[in-house]
MARMI-115915 format. One record per atom (N, C-alpha, C): x, y, z. Coordinates in steps of 0.05 Angstrom, whole numbers, plus 5000, padded with zeros to 4 digits. Each point is the difference from the previous one (the first is absolute). Layout:
<sites>
XYZ/...
</sites>
This chain:
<sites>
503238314871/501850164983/502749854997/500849974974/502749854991/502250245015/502649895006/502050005010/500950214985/500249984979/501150184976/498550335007/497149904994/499350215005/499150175024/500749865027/499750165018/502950145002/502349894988/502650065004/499850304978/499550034978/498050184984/500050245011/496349975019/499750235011/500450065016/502149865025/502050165012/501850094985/500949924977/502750174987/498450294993/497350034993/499250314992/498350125024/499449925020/500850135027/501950135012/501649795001/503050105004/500550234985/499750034984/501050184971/498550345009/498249885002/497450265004/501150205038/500849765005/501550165027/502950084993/500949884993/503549994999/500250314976/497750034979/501050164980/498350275013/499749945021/497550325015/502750135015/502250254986/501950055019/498850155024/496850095006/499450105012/497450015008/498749985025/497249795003/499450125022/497150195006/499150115019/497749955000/498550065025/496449954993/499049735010/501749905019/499549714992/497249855021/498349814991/498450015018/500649975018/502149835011/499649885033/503450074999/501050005026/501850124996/501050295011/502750135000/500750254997/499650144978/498350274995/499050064974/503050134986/501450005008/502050264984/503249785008/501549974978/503049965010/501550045034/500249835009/502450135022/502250214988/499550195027/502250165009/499150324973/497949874985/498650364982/498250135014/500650225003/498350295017/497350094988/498849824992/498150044983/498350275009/498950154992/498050225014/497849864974/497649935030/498249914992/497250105019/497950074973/498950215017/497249924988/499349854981/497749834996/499449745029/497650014991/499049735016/500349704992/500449835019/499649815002/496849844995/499749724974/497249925015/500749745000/497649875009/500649685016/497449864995/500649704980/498549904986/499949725001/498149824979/501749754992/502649954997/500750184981/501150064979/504050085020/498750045031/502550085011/499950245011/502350124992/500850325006/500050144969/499650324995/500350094975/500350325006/501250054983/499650325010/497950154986/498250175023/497450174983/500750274995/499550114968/500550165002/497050184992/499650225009/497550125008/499150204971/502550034986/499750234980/499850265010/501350035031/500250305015/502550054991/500150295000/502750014994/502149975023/498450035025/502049925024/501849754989/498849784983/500149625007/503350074985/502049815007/501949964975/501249935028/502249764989/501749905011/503250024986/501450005001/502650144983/503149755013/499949924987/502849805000/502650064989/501650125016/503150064997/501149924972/501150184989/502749854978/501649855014/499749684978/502649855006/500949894981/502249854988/500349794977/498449865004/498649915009/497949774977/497750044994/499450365002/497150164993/502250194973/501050004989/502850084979/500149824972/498350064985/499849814974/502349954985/501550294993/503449954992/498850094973/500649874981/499949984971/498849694989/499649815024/498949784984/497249965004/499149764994/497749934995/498949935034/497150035009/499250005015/497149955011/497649995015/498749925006/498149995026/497650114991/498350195025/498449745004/499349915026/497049874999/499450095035/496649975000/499050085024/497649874994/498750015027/497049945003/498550155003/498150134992/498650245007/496949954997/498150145013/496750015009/499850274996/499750144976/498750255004/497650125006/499350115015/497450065012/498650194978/501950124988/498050184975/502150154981/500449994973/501349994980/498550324986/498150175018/498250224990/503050195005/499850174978/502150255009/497550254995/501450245006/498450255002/499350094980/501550014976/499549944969/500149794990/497749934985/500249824977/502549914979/501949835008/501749874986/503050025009/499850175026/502049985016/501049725013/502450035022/500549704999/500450095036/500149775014/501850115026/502749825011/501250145007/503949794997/500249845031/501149794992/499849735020/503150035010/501949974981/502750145008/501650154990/502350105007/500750204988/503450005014/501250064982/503449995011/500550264983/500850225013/499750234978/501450234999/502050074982/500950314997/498950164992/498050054990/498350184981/500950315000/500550004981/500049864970/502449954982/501749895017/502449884991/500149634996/500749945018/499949695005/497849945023/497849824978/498649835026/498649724986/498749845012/498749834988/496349975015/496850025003/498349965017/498549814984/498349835007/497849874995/496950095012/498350074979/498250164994/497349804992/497750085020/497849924986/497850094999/498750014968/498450154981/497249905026/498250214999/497550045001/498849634983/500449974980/499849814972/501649715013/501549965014/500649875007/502849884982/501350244993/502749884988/501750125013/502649864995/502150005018/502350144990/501650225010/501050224989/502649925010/502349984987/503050005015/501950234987/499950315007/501050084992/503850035007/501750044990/502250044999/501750214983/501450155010/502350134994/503749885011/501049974979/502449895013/502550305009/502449925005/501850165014/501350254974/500049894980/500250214977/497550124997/496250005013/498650134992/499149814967/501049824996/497949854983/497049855011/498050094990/497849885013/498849754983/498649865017/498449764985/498949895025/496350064982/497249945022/499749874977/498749785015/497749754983/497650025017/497749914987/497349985015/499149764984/499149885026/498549754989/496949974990/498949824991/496649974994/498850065030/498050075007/498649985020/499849705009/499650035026/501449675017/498950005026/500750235015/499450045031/496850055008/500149935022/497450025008/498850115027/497850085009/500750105030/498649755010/501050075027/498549785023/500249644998/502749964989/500749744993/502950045006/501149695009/502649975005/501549974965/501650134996/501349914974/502850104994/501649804997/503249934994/500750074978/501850305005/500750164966/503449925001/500849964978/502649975001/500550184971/501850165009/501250184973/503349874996/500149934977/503349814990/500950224976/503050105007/500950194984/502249894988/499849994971/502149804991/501550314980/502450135018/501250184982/502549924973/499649745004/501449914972/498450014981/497149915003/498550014967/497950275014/501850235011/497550235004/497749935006/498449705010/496950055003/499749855030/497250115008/499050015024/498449744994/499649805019/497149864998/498850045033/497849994994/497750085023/499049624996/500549955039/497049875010/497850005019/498549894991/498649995029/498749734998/499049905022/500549815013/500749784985/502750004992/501549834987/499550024960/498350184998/499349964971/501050214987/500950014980/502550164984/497150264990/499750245005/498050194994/501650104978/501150074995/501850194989/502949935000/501550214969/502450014994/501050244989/501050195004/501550184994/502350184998/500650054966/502250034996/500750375016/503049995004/500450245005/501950134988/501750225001/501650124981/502749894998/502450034991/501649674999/502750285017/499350344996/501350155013/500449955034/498549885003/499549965037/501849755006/503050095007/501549835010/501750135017/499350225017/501150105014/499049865031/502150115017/499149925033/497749975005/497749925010/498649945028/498950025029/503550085007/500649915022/497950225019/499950214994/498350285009/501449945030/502650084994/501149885028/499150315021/500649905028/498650135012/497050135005/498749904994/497750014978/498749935034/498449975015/498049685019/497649924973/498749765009/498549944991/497850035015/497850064980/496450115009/498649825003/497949935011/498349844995/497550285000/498349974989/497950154997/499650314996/500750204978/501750155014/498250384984/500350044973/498950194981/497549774988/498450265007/496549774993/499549735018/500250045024/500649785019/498749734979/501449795006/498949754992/498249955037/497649934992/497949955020/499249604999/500949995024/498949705000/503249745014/499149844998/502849695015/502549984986/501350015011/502449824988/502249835012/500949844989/502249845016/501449834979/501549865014/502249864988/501650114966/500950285012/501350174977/503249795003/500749974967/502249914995/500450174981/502850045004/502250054980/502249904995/500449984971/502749744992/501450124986/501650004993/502450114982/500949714981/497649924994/500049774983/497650004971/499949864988/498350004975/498149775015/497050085005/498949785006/498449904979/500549754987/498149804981/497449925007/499549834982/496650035000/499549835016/502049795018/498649815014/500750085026/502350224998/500650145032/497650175014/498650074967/498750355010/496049765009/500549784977/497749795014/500049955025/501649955009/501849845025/499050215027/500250214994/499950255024/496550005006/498349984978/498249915008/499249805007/500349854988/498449605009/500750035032/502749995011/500649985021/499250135025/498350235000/499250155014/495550074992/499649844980/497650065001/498250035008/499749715007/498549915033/500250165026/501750105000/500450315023/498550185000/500550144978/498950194988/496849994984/497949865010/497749964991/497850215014/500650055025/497550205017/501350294999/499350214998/500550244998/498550175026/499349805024/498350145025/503349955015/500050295020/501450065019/499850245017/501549945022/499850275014/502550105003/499450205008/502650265004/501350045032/502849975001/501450115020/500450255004/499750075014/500250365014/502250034990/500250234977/501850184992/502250055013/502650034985/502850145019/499150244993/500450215018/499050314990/503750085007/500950204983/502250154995/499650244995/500850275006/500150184993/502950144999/500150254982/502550055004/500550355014/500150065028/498550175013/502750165012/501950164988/501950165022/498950145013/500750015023/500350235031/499950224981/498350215007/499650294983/502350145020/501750084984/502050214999/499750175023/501350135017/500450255020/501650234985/499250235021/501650224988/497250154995/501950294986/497950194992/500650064969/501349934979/500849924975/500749814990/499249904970/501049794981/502950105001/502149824991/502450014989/500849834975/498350004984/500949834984/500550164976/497750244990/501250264980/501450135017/501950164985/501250284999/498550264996/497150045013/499150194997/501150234993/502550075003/501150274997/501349994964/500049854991/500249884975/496950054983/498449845013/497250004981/498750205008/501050185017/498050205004/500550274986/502750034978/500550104976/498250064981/499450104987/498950024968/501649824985/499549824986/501149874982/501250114970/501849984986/500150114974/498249854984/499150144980/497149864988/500850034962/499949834993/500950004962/497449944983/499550134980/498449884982/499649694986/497949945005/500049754984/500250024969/502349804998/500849974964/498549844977/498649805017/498549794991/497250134994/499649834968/497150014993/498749965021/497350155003/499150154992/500550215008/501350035025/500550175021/500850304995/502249914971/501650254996/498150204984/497549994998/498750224988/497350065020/501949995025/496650025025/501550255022/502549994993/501250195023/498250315003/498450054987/498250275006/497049984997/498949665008/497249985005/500050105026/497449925004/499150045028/500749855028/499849804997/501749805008/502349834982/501850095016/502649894979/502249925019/500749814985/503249664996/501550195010/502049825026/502750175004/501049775012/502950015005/501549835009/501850155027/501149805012/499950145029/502449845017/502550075006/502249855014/498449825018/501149695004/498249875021/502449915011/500449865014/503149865017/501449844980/502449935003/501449784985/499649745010/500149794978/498949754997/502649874986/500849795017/502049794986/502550234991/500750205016/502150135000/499250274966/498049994983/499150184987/498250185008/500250264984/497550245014/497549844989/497450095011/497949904987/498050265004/498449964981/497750334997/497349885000/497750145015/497649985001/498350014981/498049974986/498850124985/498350015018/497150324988/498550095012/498850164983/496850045010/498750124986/499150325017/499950234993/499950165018/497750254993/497750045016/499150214987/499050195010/498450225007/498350215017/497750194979/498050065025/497650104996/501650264986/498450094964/500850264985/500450275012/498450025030/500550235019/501949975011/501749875011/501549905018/502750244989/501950095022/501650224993/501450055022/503050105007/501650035018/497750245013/498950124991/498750215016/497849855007/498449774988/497249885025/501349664997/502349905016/500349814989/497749715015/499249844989/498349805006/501449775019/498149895014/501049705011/500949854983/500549785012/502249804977/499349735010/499549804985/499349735008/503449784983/500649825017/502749804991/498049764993/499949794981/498649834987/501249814998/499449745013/502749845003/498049664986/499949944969/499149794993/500049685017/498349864996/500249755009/501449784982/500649675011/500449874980/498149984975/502650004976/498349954977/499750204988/500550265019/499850204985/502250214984/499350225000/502350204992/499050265012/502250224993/498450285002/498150054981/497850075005/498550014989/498450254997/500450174974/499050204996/497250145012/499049834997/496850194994/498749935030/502649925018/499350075037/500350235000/503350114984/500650255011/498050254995/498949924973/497850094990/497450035023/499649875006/497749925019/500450225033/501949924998/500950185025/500350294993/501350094975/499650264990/497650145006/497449754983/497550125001/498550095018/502249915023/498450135027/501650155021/501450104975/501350245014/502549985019/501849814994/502849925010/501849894974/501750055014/502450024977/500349705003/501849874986/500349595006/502849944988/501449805016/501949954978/499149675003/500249794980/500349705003/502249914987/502549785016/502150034993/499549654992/500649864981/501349744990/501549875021/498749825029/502949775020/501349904992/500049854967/500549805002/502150044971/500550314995/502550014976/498449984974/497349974999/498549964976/498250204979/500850194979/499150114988/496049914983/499150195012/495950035002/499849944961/500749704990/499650064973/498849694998/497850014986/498350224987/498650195019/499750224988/499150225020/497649965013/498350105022/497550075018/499149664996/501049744999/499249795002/501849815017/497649775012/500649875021/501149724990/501050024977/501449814983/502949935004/501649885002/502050034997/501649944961/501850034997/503249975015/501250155017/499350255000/501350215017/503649965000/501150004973/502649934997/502150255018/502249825021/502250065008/501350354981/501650155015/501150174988/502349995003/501450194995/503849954996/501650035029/498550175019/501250025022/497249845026/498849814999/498749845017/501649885014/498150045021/501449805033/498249745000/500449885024/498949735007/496949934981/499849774996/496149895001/498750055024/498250094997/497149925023/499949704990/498349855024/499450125017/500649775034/500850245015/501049785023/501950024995/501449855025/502849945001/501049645010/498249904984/499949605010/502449954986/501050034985/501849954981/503350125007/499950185010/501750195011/501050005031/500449905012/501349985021/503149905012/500449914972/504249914995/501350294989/497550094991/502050344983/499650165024/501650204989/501050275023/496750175007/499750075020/498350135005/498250174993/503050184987/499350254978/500349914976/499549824990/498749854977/497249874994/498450055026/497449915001/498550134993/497449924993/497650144985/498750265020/500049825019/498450195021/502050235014/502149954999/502750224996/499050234983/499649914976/500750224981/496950045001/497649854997/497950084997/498250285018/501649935036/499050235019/502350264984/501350034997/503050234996/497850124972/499549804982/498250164978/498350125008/498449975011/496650125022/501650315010/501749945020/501850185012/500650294979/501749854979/501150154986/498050154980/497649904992/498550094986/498850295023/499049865025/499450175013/501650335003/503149955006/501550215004/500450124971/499549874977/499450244974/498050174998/496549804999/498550215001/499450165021/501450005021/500850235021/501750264988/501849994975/501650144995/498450144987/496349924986/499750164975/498750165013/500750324990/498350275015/497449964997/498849864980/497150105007/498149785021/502349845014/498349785021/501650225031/498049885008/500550175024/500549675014/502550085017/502349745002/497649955031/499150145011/499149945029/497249835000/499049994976/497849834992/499949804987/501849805002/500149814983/499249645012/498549914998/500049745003/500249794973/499949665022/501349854974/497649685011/499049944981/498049724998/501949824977/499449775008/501149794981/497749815003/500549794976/497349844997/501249644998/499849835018/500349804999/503949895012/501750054981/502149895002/501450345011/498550184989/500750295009/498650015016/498449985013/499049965029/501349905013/501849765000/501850055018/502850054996/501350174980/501850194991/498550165030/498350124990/498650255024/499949895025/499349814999/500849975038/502350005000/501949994978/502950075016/501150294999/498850074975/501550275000/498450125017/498449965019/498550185026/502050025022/501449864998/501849895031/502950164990/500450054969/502350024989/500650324997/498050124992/499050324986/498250095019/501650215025/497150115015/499650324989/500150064967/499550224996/497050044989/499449674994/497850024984/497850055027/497750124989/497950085022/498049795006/499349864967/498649695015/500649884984/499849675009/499749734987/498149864992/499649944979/496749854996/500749654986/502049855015/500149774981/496949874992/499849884984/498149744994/500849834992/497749725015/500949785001/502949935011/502450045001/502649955001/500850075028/500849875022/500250005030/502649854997/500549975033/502349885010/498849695011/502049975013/499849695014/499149734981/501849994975/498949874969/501349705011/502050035019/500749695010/497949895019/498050065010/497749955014/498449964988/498350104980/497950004980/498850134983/501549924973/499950104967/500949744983/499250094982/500049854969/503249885004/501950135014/502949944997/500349865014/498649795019/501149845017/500649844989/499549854980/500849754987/502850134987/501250194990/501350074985/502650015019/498550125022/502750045031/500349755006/499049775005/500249794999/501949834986/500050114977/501349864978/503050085002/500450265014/502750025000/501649875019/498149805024/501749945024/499850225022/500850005020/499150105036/501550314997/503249855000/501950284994/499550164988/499549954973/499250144975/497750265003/497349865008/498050105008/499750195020/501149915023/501350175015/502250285009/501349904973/502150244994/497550194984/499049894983/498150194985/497250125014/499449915020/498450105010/501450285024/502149905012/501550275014/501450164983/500449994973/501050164984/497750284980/498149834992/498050114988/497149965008/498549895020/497250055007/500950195005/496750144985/499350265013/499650065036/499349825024/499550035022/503250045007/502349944987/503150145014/499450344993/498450194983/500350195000/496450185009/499249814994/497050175018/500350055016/501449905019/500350115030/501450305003/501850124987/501350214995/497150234983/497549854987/498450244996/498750165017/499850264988/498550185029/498050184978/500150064977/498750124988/496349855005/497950174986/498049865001/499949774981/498649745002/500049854979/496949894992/499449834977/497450024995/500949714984/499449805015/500749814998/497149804986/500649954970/497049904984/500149624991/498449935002/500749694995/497249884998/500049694986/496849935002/500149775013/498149935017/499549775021/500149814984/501249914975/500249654983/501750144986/502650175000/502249954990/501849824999/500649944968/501649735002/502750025004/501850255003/502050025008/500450075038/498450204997/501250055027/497549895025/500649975008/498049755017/499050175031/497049985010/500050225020/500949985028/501249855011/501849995018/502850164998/500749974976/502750165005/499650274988/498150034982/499050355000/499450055022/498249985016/499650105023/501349995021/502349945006/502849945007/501850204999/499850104966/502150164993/497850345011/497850004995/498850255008/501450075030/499249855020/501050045024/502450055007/502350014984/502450025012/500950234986/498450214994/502650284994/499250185018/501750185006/500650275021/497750264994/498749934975/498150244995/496949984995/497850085001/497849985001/499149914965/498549795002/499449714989/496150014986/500050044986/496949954987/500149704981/498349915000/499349664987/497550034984/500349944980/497949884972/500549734995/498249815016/500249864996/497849844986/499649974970/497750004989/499349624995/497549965006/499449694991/500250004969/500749774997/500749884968/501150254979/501550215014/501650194987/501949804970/499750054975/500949914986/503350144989/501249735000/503950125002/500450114975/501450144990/501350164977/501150344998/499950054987/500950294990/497650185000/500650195003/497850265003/497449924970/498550055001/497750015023/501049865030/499849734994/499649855021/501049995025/503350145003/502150095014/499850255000/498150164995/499850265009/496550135012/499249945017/497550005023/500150254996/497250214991/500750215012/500950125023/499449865018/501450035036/502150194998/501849764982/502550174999/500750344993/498050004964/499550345005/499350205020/497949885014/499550145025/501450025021/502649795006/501050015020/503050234993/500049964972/502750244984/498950325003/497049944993/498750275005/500850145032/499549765011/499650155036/502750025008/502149884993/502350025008/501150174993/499750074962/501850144983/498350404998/498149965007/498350224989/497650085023/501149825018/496550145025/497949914990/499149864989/497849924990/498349935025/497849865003/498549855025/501449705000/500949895021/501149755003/497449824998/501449725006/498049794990/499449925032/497649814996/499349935033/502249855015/499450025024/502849945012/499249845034/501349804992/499149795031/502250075019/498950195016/502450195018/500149845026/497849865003/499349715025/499749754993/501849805003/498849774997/501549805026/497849795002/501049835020/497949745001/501449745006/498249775004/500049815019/498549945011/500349815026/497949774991/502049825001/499549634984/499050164972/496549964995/499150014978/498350364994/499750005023/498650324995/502350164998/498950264982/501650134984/499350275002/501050245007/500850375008/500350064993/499050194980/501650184985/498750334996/501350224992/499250215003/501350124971/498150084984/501450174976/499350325001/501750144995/499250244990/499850104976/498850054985/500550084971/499150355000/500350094980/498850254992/497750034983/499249784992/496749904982/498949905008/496549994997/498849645021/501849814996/499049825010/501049694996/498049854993/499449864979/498349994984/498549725003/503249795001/499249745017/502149875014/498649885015/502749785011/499549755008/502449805008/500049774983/501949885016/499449645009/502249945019/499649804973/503649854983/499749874988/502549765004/499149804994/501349715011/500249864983/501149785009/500749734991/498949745021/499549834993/499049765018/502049744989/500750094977/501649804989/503149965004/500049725020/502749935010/502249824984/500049914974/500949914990/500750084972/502049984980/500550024981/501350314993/500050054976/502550214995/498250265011/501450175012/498350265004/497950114973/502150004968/498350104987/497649874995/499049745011/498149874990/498350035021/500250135028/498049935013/496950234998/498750045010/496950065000/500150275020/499650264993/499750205021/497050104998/499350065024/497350114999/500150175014/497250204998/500150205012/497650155012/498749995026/498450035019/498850315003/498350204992/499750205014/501150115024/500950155004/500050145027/497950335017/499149955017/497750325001/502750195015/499350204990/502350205001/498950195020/501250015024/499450175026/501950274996/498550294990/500950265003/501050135034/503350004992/501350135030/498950245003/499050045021/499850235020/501850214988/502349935010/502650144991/500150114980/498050174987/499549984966/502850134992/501950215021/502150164995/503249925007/498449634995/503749915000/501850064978/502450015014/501250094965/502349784993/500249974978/499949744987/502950054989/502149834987/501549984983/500550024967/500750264998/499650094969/501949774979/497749854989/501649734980/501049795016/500349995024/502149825024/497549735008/500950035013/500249685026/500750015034/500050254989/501550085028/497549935033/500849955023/498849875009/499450295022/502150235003/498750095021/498150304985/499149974977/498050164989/499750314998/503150055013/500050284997/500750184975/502349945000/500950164970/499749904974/500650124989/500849934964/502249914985/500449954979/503649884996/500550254993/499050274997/500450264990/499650155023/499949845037/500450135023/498150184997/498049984981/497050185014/498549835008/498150145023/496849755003/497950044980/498449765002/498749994985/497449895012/498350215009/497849884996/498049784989/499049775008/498749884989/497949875030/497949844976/497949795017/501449775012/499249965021/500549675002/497549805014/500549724985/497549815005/502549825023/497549815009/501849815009/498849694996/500549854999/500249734983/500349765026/497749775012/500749835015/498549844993/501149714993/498749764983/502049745018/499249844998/500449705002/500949854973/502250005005/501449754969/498349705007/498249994973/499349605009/501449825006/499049785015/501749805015/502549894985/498649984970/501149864980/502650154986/500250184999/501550244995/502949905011/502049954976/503449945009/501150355000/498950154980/502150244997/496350254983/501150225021/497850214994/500650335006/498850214983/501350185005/496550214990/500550255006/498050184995/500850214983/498050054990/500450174977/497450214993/500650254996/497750194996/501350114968/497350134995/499850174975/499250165001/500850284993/499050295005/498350104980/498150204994/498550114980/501350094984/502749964998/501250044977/500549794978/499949825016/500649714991/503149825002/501250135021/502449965014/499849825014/501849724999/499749755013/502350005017/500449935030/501349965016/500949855016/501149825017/499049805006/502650025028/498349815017/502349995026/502249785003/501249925022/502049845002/498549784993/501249744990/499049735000/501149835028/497949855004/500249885029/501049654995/500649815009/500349744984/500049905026/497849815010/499049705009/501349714980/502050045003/501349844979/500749725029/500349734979/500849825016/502349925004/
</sites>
């Protein structure tokens, strides 16, 4: 090689380092800057190729890198490149993408890089005035190959060029309005984060430079030969959780119960469609909720009762507390009417039910709305009583202490179920409101810094952050304060709430505890979030009805397993059901489920827990006994078996199920 030109390609070496203000990932080496706190919570793997970080596509995986100036684009021109091995480019829908990084205010200022199912490469952006400009390139990427993407943002002539391994794929123009900030200061940076990106990466650069066509060549040639084998193995995981000491005492302090335990003033809704429903059957009202950002703010809610219902026979009453994604939603309250309880379902999240009885959105904001759902990741620099989950429990509350006011509910019968993100609204307002008689969350538990869909998200905010939000708002700071009965419903491959920390959160309240815990229970809104269980367990609580079967004994020593139910119907079958599968996300693993022969107690005249959990089998939550049968239940969990629990079904067709046990490693 001439003189000239080895002098050459050291000058665009040089260049390719000197113009990277920022360079993590690296194979050999310290992976991250000196003296940055990185929270890093993906794995490590170890190859030809070096060191790389694996990311699994769990939502646990994400590693999160501090704001600093030289992760801060500013207003000029700039420049992404990395190495990446994706293990699979499949999303859950057809034509979705999943995001590799992400620096993000949403939905104010952020910038992520995104890749399509298709294999194109997504850089979307919003700048500091809220001007946006995403380009997408031709399809390029590939799975299961090493390949060098460099994204070059030239904001003087507005356009993007895309490479990969050194070859110009793409060019695109963007809007010439996008010349605002960057900087998404304060912002950390993601690696893997919404739609996990699944699969290697390393040697991430970022430049606050324009890289040319022989710089963005250059990043590949020089590293090729490295990057040829895609076989490696994995280092044992950092595991993190974000876990406060559960609270002492015999009360929450964080509402003013003597405040929310008021009737609220309640106003007609003014808005189409609303203003011509105030004398249906179920009908729109608005409802004082706490002040937000120093303004009043009002509930909306939908409110209705069975046509008999009357201060002289007044009916039970059910509180309806929606999940994410949702709204109040009419034709629950409806639903609950039809079976003979009054309902109110109130809007968490400040959002008027339009278009009506659909699971559609926009669900547009009204004139006096408080905070967004959902969570509080975003929220931990504002005042307390500016948080979602602030105003969201005080709504539940306050809804509750209205339809207490209306004569034809009889205030001493009222319980409250929530479904998903209101599931755990309800595990809080159980700890918060001991007027209600039961609790029925689904899906939605405590202990979400241990294991849920939100770990990557708690993650993302840093240790403090996470931390503050986990002793502020998990539900396990206020379960412990519940004493009412609860009826706690969830499905063994939920992708939010994960069964270690449901079964976590069952165990820790003050009052007798029933579990539905159903295999491959599917997540959503009523139907799916409403089990009949629950009717029957409102029946037995609210109205004397016959309670549901009830595991008044259980106990396990190593793998064999005790249990004693009483019900008031046969028991029709029973069922010890497991998992063998020790790896991968809870919702993906394999449950099965074994016969059990059902041995009739002697005792035919034990008396059981009316709707409860209760363990010493005497009374009722209505302090009468109750007669019923009881079987008793003794099986052996298989060797193979990490986590297993039992479950009967009565001739009614009432599914029950006992504590979950976990042989975990």
């Amino acid at each position: 090689m001439s003189w000239n030109r080895l002098v050459a390609l050291l000058a665009v070496l040089l260049s390719c380092w000197a113009l990277a203000d920022f360079v993590c990932l690296s194979p050999e080496g310290a992976p991250f800057p000196a003296g940055l706190q990185v929270d890093d919570h993906a794995q490590w793997a170890d190859g030809d190729f070096g060191r790389a970080l694996y990311c699994s596509g769990s939502d646990a995986d994400t590693v999160v890198i501090p704001d600093h100036d030289a992760i801060q684009f500013g207003t000029g021109d700039f420049t992404i490149a990395v190495w990446l091995c994706p293990d699979t480019l499949a999303t859950a829908k057809k034509g979705e993408y999943r995001r590799l990084l992400s620096k993000d205010r949403w939905p104010a200022d952020f910038w992520t890089v995104d890749i399509y199912d298709d294999g194109r490469v997504m850089l979307a952006m919003a700048d500091a005035d809220k001007h946006s400009a995403t380009t997408t390139s031709a399809p390029a990427i590939k799975e299961k190959v090493w390949q060098a993407l460099v994204i070059s943002v030239d904001r003087a002539n507005c356009k993007t060029s895309t490479y990969v391994n050194g070859e110009l794929i793409s060019e695109r123009s963007f809007p010439a309005a996008f010349t605002g900030s960057l900087d998404v200061a304060g912002r950390p940076l993601s690696i893997s984060t919404f739609r996990k990106y699944a699969g290697l990466v390393a040697d991430l650069r970022l430049s606050k430079s324009l890289w040319d066509a022989a710089q963005c060549q250059e990043f590949y040639t020089m590293n090729k030969n490295r990057y040829q084998s895609n076989a490696y193995h994995l280092r044992p995981r950092q595991q993190r959780v974000y876990s406060p000491p559960l609270p002492s005492g015999d009360q929450q302090r964080m509402w003013d119960t003597t405040q929310l335990f008021q009737a609220p003033a309640t106003y007609a809704v003014a808005d189409e469609p609303f203003n011509t429903m105030a004398n249906d059957p179920v009908r729109p009202l608005l409802y004082d909720g706490l002040s937000y950002e120093g303004k009043p703010t009002r509930v909306f809610a939908w409110y209705g009762a069975p046509a008999n219902a009357s201060a002289d026979r007044p009916v039970p009453a059910m509180v309806l507390v929606h999940g994410g994604g949702g709204t109040a939603f009419r034709k629950w309250v409806k639903l609950w009417n039809d079976r003979g309880y009054a309902a109110i379902a109130m809007d968490t999240c400040g959002h008027l039910p339009i278009p009506l009885d659909s699971d559609s959105k926009p669900w547009p904001k009204h004139a006096f709305s408080g905070p967004a759902g959902w969570g509080d990741y975003g929220n931990m620099d504002k005042p307390i009583g500016d948080h979602w989950a602030y105003h969201a429990v005080a709504a539940v509350v306050l809804g509750h202490s209205l339809i207490r006011s209306f004569p034809e509910v009889d205030a001493s019968r009222i319980g409250v179920t929530g479904i998903s993100w209101g599931g755990y609204l309800t595990c809080i307002v159980a700890g918060v409101d001991d007027r209600f008689r039961f609790a029925a969350p689904v899906y939605g538990c405590g202990f979400l810094g241990e294991g849920s869909a939100w770990l990557g998200r708690m993650r993302g905010m840093g240790t403090e952050k996470a931390m503050r939000l986990s002793t502020l708002w998990d539900p396990s700071q206020y379960l412990v304060y519940a004493r009412m009965p609860m009826l706690f419903c969830n499905g063994t491959n939920d992708n939010f709430f994960w069964p270690p920390a449901w079964m976590k959160s069952t165990s820790i309240t003050k009052g007798p505890v029933n579990r539905y815990y159903k295999p491959r229970m599917p997540h959503g809104h009523a139907p799916s979030g409403d089990p009949k269980e629950i009717t029957a367990f409102a029946d037995a609580v609210l109205k004397g009805a016959q309670p549901l079967p009830n595991f008044t004994v259980f106990s396990h020593d190593n793998r064999r397993i005790q249990a004693q139910v009483a019900s008031p119907t046969d028991i029709a079958s029973a069922e010890i059901i497991y998992t063998a599968t020790n790896s991968g996300e809870w919702k993906s693993r394999q449950w099965l489920s074994i016969p059990i022969a059902i041995t009739k107690d002697n005792a035919a005249g034990v008396e059981g827990v009316n709707g409860t959990n209760g363990t010493d089998g005497t009374k009722g939550t209505d302090g009468t006994a109750v007669v019923v049968g009881s079987i008793r239940l003794d099986v052996t969990a298989p060797a193979d078996a990490i986590a297993a629990y039992l479950a009967v079904t009565d001739s009614r067709g009432f599914f029950v199920s006992s504590p979950v046990i976990f042989w975990l490693e």
